[in-house]
C-alpha positions as CSV (number, residue, x, y, z in Angstrom):
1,X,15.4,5.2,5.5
2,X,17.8,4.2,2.7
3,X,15.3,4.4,-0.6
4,X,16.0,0.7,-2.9
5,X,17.3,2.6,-6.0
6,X,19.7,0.1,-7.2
7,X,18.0,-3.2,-7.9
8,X,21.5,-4.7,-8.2
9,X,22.7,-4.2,-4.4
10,X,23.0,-6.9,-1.7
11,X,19.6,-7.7,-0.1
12,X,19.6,-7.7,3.9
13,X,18.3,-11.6,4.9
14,X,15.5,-12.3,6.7
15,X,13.3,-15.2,8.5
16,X,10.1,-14.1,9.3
17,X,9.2,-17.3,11.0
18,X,5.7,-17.6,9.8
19,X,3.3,-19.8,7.6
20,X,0.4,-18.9,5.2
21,X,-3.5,-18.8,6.4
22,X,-4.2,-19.7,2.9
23,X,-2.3,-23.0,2.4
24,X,-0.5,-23.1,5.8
25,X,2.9,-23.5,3.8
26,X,5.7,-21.9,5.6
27,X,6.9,-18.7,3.8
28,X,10.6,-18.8,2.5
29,X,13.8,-17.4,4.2
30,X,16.0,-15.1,2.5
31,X,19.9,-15.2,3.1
32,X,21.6,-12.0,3.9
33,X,23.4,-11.4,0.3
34,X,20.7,-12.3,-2.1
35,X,20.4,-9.8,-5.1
36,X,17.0,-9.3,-7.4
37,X,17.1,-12.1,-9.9
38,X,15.5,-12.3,-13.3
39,X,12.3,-14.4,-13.2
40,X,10.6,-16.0,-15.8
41,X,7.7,-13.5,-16.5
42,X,10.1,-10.4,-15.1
43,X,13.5,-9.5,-15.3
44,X,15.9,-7.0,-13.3
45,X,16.4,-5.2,-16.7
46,X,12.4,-4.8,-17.2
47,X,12.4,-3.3,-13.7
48,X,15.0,-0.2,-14.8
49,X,13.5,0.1,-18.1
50,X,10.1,0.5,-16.5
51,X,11.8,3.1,-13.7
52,X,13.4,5.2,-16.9
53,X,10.5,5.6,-18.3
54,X,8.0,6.3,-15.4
55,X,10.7,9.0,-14.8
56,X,11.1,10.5,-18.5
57,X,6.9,10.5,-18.1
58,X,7.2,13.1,-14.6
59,X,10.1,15.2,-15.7
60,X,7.7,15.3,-19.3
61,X,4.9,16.0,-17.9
62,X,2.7,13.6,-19.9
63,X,2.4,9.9,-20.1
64,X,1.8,8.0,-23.2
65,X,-1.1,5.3,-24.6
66,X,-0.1,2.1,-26.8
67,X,-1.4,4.5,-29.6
68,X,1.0,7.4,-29.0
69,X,-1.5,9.5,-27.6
70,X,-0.3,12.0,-24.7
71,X,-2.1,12.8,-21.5
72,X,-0.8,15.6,-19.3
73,X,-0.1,14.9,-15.8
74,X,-1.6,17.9,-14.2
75,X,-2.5,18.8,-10.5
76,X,-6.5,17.4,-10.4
77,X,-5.9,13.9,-12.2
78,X,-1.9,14.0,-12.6
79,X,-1.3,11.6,-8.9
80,X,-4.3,9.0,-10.1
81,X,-2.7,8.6,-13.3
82,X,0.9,8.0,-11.9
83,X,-0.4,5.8,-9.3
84,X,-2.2,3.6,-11.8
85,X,1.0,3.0,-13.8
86,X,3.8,2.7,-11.1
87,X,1.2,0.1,-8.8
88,X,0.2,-0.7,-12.2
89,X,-3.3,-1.7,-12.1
90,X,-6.3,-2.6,-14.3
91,X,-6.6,1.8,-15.2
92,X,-3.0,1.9,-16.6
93,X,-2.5,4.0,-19.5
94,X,0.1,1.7,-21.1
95,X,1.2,-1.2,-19.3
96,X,3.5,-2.6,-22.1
97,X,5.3,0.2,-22.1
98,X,5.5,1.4,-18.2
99,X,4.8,-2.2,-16.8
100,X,4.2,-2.2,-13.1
101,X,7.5,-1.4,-11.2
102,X,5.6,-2.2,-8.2
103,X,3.9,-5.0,-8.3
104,X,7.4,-6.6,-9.5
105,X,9.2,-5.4,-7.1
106,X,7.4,-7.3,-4.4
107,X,7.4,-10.3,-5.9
108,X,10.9,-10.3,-7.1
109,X,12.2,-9.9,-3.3
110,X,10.0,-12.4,-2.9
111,X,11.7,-14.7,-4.9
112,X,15.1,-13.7,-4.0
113,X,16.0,-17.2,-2.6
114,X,14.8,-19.7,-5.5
115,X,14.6,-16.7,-8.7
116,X,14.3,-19.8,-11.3
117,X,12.2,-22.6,-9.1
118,X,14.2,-25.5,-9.4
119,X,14.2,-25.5,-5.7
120,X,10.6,-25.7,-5.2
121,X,10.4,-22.9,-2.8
122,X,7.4,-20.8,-1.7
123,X,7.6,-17.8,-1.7
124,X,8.9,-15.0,0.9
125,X,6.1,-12.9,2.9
126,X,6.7,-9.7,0.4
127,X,4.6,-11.8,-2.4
128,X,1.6,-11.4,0.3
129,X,0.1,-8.3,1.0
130,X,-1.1,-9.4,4.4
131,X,2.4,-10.3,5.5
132,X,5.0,-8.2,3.6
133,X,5.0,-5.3,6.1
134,X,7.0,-7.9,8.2
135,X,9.8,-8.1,6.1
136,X,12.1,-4.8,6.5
137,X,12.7,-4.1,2.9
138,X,9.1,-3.2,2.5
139,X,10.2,0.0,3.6
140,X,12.9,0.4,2.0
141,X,10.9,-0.2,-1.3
142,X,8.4,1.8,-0.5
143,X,10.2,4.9,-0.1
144,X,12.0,4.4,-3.5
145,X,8.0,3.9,-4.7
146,X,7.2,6.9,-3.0
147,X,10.2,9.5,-4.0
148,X,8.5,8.7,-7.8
149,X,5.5,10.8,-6.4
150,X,7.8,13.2,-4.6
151,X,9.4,13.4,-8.0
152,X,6.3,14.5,-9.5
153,X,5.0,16.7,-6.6
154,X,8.1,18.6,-7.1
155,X,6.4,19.6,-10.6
156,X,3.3,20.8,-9.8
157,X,2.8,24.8,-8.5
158,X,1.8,25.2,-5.0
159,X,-1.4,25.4,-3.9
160,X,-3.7,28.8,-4.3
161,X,-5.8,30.0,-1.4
162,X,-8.9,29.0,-3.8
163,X,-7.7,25.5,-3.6
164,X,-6.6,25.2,-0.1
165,X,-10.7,26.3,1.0
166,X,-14.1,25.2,1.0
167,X,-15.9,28.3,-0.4
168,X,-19.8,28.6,0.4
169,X,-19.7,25.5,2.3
170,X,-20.1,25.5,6.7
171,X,-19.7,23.2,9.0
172,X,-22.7,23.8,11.6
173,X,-22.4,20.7,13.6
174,X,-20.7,17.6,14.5
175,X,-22.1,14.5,17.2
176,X,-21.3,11.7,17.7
177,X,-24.2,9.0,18.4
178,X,-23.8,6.6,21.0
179,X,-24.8,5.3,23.8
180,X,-23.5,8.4,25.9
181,X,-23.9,11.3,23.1
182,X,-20.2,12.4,21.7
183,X,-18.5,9.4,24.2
184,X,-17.8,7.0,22.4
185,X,-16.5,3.7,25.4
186,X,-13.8,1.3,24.2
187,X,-13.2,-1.7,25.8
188,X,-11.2,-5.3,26.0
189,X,-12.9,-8.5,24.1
190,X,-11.9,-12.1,23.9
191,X,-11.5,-13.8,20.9
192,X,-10.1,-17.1,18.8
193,X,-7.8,-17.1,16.3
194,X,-7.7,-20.5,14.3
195,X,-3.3,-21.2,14.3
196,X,-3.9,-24.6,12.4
197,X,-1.9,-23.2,9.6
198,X,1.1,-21.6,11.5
199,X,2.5,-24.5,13.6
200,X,2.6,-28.4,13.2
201,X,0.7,-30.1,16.7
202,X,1.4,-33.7,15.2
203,X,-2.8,-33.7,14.5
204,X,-5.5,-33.3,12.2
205,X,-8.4,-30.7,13.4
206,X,-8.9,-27.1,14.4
207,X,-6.1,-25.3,16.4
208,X,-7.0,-22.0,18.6
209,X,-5.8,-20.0,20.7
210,X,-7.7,-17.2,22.9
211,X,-6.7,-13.2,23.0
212,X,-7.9,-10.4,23.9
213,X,-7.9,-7.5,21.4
214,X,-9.2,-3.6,21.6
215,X,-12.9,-2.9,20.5
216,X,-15.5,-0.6,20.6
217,X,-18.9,0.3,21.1
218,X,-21.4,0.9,17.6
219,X,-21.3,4.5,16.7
220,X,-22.8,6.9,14.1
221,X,-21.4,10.6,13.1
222,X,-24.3,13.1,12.7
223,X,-22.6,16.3,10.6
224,X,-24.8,19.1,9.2
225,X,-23.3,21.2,6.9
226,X,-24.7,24.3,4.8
227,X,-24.0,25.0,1.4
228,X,-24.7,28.9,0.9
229,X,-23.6,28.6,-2.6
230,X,-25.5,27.7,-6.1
231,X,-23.9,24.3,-6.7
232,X,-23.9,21.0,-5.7
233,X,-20.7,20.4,-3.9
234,X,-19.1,16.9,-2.6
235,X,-17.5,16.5,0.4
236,X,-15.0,14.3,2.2
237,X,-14.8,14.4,6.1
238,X,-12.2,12.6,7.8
239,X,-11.6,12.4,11.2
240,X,-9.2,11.9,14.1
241,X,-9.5,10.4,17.4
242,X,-7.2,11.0,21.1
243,X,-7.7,8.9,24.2
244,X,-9.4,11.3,26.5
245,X,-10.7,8.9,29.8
246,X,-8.8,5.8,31.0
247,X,-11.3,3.7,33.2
């Protein structure tokens, strides 16, 4: 996977063929050639400015506030600082100044095809989180999003064995609740889906189709865990699941 680096190359077209649930408004096509185009609230020049500086912040090691005060970008709050400015979101340290790379860079492929609106275009499906996996330059920019971590990874020390363990703190048991203890059945349901919005029937009303989709039976995790030690500790369990029976 080629990382999008250089906000000036071709883009690859793409159709994806599909309409909004919101509005029901077909989502825009984007001709193979199309490059990043200044917008009216965001241009191509903002988007390297914003990259420069993200990057001057990780090889630093400290990103600055609107009032010229430095945090350092350690190991414990270093990656939830980052992340805050590259997505950016409401916790960022200094969006004047590092924007939000991301964000932008969704919605300017988005608007690839019709950059200035006199058109009157909607919008491609990378401006909607529920449909921009579809489009393959998703992946591309995300893996030019996630080399800025990498970037910043490749700061930090390695782990110690302190950090890498749990200290004091046993797991003495794991169940699964269910109907058959530590089973847990799946099984195949029918369902609607309303596809008013996606195609045009040539009538007013409800649209839907019937599918069948995976499911599962209601299920509870039991752990008990022992804390030899003298403080409260908190604890994050996650777990993963293989196909054992086919029936």
């Amino acid at each position: 996977m080629i990382p999008f680096h250089n906000f000036h190359e071709p883009l690859e077209g793409y159709s994806a063929h599909l309409s909004s649930n919101i509005n029901g408004l077909p989502y825009s096509s984007r001709n193979a050639g199309r490059k990043l185009a200044d917008l009216e609230e965001c241009a191509v020049q903002d988007m390297e400015r914003w990259r420069e500086r993200i990057l001057q912040s990780i090889n630093l090691g400290v990103v600055v506030d609107p009032n010229g005060h430095e945090t350092v970008l350690d190991e414990i709050h270093g990656i939830d600082i980052l992340g805050n400015i590259i997505e950016s979101s409401y916790d960022s340290v200094n969006v004047p100044f590092y924007g939000s790379l991301h964000n932008w860079g969704h919605v300017l492929m988005a608007a690839a095809h019709d950059p200035d609106g006199r058109y009157k275009l909607n919008p491609g499906v990378m401006d909607d989180t529920a449909t921009a996996l579809r489009d393959p330059i998703f992946y591309r920019w995300h893996r030019f999003i996630d080399d800025l971590f990498q970037e910043y990874k490749k700061t930090l020390p390695p782990y110690t064995k302190d950090e890498l363990s749990f200290g004091n703190v046993f797991v003495k048991s794991l169940n699964v609740k269910a109907e058959q203890p530590n089973t847990v059945k799946t099984f195949f349901r029918e369902d609607f889906l309303d596809v008013s919005h996606a195609f045009y029937f040539g009538r007013t009303g409800s649209v839907k189709v019937r599918y069948q989709h995976l499911d599962h039976e209601p299920f509870t995790y039991q752990f008990v865990v022992e804390n030899t030690g003298t403080k409260t500790r908190h604890a994050k369990f996650e777990s993963t699941w293989d196909l054992k029976t086919i029936i």
